[in-house]
C-alpha positions as CSV (number, residue, x, y, z in Angstrom):
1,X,74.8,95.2,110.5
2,X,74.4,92.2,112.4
3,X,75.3,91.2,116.1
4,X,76.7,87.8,114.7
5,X,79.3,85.3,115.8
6,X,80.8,82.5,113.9
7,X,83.4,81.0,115.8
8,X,84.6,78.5,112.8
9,X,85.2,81.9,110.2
10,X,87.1,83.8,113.3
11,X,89.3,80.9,113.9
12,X,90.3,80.1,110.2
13,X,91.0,84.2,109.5
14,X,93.0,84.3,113.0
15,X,95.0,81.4,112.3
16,X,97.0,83.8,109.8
17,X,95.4,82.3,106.7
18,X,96.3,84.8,103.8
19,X,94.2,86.8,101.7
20,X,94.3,85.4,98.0
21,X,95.9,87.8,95.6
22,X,93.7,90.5,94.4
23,X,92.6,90.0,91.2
24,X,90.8,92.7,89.1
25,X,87.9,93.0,90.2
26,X,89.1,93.1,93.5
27,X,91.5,96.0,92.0
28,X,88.1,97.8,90.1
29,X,86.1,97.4,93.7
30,X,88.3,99.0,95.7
31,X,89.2,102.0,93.1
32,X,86.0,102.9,93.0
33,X,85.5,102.7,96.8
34,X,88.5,105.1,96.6
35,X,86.8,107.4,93.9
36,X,83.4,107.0,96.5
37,X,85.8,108.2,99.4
38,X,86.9,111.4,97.7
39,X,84.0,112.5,95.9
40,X,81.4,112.5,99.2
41,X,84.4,114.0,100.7
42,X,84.0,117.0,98.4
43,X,80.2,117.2,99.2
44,X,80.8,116.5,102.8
45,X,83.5,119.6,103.5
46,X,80.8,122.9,102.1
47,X,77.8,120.6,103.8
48,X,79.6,121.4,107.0
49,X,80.6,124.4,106.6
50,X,76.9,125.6,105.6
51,X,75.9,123.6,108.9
52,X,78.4,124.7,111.5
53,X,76.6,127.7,112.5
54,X,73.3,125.9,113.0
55,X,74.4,122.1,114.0
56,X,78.2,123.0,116.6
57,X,77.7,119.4,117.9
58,X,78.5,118.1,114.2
59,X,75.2,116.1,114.3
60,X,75.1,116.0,110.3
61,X,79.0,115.4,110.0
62,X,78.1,112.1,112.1
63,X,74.9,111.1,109.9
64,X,77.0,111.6,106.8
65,X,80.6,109.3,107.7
66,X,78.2,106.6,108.2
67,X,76.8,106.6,105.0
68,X,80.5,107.6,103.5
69,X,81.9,104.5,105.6
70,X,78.8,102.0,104.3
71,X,79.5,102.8,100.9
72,X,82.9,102.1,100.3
73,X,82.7,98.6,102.6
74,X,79.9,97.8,100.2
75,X,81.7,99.1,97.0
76,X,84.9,96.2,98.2
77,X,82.1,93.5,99.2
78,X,83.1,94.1,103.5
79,X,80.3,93.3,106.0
80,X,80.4,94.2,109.3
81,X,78.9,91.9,112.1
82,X,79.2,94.3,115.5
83,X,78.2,92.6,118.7
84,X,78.4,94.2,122.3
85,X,77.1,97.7,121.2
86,X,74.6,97.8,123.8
87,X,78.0,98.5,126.6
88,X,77.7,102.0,124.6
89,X,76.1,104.5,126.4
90,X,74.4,107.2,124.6
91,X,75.9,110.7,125.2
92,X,79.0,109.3,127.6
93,X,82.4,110.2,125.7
94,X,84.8,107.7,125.8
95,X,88.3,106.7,125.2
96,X,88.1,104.1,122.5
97,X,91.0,101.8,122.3
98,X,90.8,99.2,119.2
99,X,93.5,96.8,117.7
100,X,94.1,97.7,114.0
101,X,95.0,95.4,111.1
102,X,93.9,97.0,108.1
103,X,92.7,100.3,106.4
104,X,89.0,98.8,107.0
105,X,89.2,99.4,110.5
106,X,88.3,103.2,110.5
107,X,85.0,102.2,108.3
108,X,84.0,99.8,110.5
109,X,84.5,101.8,113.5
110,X,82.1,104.6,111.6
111,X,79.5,101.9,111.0
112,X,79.3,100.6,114.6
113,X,79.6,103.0,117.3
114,X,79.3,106.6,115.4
115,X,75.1,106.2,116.3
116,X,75.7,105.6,119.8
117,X,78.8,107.9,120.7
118,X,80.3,110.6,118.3
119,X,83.3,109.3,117.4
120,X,86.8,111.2,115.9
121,X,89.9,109.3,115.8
122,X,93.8,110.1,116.7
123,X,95.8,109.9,113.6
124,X,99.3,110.2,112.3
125,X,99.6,113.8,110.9
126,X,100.9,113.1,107.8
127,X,97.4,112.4,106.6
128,X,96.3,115.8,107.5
129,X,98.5,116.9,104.7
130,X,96.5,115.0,102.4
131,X,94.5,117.4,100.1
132,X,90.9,117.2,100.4
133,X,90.7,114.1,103.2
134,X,93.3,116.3,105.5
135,X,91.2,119.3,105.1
136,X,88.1,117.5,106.2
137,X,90.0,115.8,109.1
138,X,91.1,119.3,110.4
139,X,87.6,120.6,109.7
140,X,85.6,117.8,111.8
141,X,88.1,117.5,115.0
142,X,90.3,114.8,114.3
143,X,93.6,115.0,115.9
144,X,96.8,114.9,114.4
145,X,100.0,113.6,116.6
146,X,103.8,113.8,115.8
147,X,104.8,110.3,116.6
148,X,108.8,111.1,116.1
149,X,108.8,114.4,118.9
150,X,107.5,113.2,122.3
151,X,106.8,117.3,123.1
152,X,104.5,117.5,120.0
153,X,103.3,114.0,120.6
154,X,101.8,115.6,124.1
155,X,100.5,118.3,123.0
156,X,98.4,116.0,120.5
157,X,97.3,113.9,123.6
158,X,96.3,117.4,125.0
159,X,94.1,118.6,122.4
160,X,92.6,114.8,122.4
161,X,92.0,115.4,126.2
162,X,90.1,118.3,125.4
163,X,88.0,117.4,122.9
164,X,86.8,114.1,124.9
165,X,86.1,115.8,127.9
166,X,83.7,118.6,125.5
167,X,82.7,116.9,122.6
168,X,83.6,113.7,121.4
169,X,84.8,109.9,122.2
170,X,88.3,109.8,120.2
171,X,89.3,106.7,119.4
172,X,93.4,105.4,119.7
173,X,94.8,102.4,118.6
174,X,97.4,101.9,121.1
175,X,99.6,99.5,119.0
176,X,100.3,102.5,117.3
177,X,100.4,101.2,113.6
178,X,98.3,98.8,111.6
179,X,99.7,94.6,112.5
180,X,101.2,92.6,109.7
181,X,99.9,89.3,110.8
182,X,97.0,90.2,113.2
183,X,99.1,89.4,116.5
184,X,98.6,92.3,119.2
185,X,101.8,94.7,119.1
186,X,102.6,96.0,122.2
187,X,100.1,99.2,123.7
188,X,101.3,102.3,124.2
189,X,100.2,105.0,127.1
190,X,98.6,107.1,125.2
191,X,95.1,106.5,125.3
192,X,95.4,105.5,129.1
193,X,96.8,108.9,129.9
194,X,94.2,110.8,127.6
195,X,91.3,108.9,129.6
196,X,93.3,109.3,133.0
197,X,93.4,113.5,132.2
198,X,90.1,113.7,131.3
199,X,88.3,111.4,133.6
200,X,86.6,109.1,130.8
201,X,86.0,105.8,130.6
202,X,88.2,103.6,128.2
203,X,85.8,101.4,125.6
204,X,88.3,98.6,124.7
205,X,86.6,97.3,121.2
206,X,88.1,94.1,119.0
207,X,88.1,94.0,115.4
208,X,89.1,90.7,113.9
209,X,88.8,89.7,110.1
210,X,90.0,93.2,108.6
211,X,93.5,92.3,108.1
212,X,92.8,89.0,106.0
213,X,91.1,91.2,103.8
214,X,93.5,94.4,103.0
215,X,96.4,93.5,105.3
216,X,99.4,96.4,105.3
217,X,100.9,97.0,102.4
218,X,98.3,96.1,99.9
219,X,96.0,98.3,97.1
220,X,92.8,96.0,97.2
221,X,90.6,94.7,99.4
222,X,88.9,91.5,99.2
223,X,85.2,90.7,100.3
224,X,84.5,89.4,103.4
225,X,83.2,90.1,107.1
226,X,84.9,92.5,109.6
227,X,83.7,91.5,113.6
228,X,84.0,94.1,116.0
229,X,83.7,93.1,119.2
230,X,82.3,96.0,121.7
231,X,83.6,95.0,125.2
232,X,82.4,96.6,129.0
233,X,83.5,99.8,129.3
234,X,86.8,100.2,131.9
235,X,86.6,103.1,134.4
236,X,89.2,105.9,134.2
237,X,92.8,104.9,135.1
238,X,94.6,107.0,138.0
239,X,97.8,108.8,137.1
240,X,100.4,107.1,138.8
241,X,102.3,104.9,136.1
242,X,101.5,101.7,137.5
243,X,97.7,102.5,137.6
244,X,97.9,103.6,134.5
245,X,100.1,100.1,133.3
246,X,97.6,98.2,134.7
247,X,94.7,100.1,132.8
248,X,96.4,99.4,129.8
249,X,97.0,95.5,130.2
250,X,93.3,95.4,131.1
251,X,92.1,96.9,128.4
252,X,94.9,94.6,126.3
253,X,93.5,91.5,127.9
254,X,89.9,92.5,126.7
255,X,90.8,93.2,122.9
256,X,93.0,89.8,122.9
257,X,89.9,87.6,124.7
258,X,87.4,88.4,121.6
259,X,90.4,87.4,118.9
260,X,90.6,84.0,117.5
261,X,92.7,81.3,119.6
262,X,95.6,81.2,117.9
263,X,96.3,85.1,118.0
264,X,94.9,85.3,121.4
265,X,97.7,83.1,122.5
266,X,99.9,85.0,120.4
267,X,98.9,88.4,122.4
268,X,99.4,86.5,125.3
269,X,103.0,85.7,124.6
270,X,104.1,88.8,123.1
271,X,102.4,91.3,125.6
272,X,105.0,92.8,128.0
């Protein structure tokens, strides 16, 4: 990993240029990335269980995602260039709150800020039903969360509260679904409330680059470079809703600022 910046490759992804068409190798790369996924995910679920009575905090778990996470970016050809880590600090649980464009986006998360703060991430729970991958989600304290019932989805933001404030920094992406072109979709309240409940800081974080290479909808994913962008941590929101609005367009502004200029003006338009 390197804490790299090229300002004339984050302009030309930002500016919406497309991905070419996968090809076969492309195709071959990331099957085998998916075969990679699976298989260490069969090793990974009885490694836990043997550790859980000697490692509770997961420490293992955390060692292993990294490795899982390296392997399939360097199965497709993905490097990831991380820059602000240092605004991590070690043993503080956070409220992450990332942009997402692509599938990529959970790997490179793994590969950047799993070392420094123990990370789980708020999913949709359809994946939980996913045998083998939902198992191990279940297993390591990821949270499922019911999108279509607002009851369930609270409940979910519950759980997520709980586990920040006792074990873990979860991370949300507030759009709330993976963007088409890279443009910033509007934020939800989620995460804000989660870190309002719980008293944690929010860790807004960028990543730019992901969706040129597997943007929505497609199998393969091309090679390339990921940047995530790790910005200054923002202090707990209050719970009123316009403390907790203004949380969440500052922590909006800081994900747009470290996206190319063209989708930073595009974030800018269609925020609201």
């Amino acid at each position: 990993m390197r804490s790299l910046v090229q300002p004339d490759a984050s302009e030309e992804r930002g500016a919406g240029a497309a991905a070419a068409p996968a090809g076969p190798v492309e195709v071959v790369r990331t099957a085998l990335a998916h075969v990679w996924a699976m298989l260490f995910l069969v090793v990974l679920l009885p490694v836990g269980l043997l550790c859980f009575p000697f490692d509770p905090r997961q420490r293992m778990h955390d060692r292993l995602s990294v490795v899982w996470a390296r392997g399939a970016l360097w199965l497709v050809g993905v490097r990831v260039e991380a820059e602000g880590v240092q605004h991590v600090r070690p043993g503080e649980r956070y409220v992450v709150a990332a942009n997402h464009q692509s599938a990529l986006d959970i790997l490179a998360l793994l590969v950047v800020l799993q070392g420094r703060t123990p990370i789980r991430f708020l999913a949709k729970r359809a994946l939980f039903r996913v045998p083998v991958l939902g198992w191990g989600m279940r297993l390591y304290g990821h949270t499922p969360v019911d999108r279509g019932r607002a009851r369930g989805a609270l409940a979910d933001l519950g759980e997520a509260q709980r586990n920040v404030m006792r074990r873990w920094s979860t991370v949300f992406f507030p759009e709330g679904t993976r963007s088409p072109t890279g443009r910033l979709l509007p934020f939800r309240l989620g995460a804000f409330r989660t870190a309002s409940a719980a008293g944690a800081r929010l860790l807004p974080v960028t990543l730019d680059g992901s969706g040129a290479l597997q943007p929505k909808g497609r199998y393969a994913a091309a090679p390339g470079v990921i940047r995530v962008v790790v910005h200054p941590p923002l202090e707990p929101p209050g719970a009123s809703s316009e403390e907790l609005r203004a949380s969440m367009e500052a922590c909006k502004a800081a994900v747009a600022s470290a996206l190319p200029a063209a989708l930073r003006e595009a974030a800018e338009l269609g925020s609201g």
